[in-house]
PLY file of the C-alpha trace (Angstrom):
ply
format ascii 1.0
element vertex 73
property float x
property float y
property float z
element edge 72
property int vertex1
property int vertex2
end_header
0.00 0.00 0.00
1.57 3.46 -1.16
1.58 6.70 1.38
-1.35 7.81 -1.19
-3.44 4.94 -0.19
-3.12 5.06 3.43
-3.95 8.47 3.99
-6.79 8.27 1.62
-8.21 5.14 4.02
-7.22 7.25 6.70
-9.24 10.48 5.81
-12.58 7.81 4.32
-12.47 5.93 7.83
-12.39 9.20 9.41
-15.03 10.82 7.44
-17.20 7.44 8.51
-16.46 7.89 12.04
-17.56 10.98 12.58
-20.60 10.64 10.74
-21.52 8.04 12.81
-20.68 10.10 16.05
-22.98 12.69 14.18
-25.90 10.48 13.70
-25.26 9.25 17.11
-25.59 12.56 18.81
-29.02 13.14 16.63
-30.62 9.93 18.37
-29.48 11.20 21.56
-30.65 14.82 21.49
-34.27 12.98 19.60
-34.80 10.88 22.78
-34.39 13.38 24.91
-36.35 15.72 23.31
-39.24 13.49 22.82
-39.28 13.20 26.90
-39.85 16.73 27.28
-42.45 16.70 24.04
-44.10 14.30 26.52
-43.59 16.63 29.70
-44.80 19.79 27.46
-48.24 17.40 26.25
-48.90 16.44 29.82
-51.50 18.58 31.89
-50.06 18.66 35.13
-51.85 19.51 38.18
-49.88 22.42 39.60
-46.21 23.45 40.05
-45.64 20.26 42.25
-46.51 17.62 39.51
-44.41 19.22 36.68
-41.42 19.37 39.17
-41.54 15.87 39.58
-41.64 14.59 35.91
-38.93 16.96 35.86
-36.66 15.36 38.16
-37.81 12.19 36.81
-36.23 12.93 33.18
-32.88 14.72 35.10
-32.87 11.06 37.06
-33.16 8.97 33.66
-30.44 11.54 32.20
-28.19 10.71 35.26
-28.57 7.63 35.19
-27.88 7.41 31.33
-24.85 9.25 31.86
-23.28 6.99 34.67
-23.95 4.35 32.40
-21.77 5.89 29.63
-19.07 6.66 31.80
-18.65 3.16 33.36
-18.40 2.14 29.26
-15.45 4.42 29.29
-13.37 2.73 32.03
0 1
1 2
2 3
3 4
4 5
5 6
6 7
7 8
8 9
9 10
10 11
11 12
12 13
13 14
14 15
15 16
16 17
17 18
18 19
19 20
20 21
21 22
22 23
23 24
24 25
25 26
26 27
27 28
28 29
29 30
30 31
31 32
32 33
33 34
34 35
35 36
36 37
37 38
38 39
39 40
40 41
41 42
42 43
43 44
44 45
45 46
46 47
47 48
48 49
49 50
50 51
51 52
52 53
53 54
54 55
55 56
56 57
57 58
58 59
59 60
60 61
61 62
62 63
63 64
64 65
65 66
66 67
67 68
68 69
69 70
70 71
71 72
């Protein structure tokens, strides 16, 4: 393999990479924004019942992110 053809795999492998980390990001920022659609559809009963389903979706993003970061070790 010439210098030519490694740096052209090189630059394709890195184009595919980071469209996948693109499309990867777009299903993460589309989950989480169909939780609040959800939230924002709901008709909660006062300040007290939004605040929870509130810190329901910061738990499930906590607990999402823990998850990731044990991956990572």
């Amino acid at each position: 393999m010439d210098s030519n053809a490694g740096t052209d795999f090189i630059r394709e492998y890195q184009k595919r990479f980071e469209k996948k980390i693109h499309e990867n990001e777009i299903e993460v920022v589309q989950h989480w924004k169909d939780k609040v659609d959800t939230l924002l559809k709901m008709k909660p009963e006062g300040i007290a019942s939004l605040q929870l389903e509130l810190k329901r979706i910061s738990s499930m993003m906590a607990t999402r992110i823990e998850t990731l970061k044990k991956g990572l070790r």
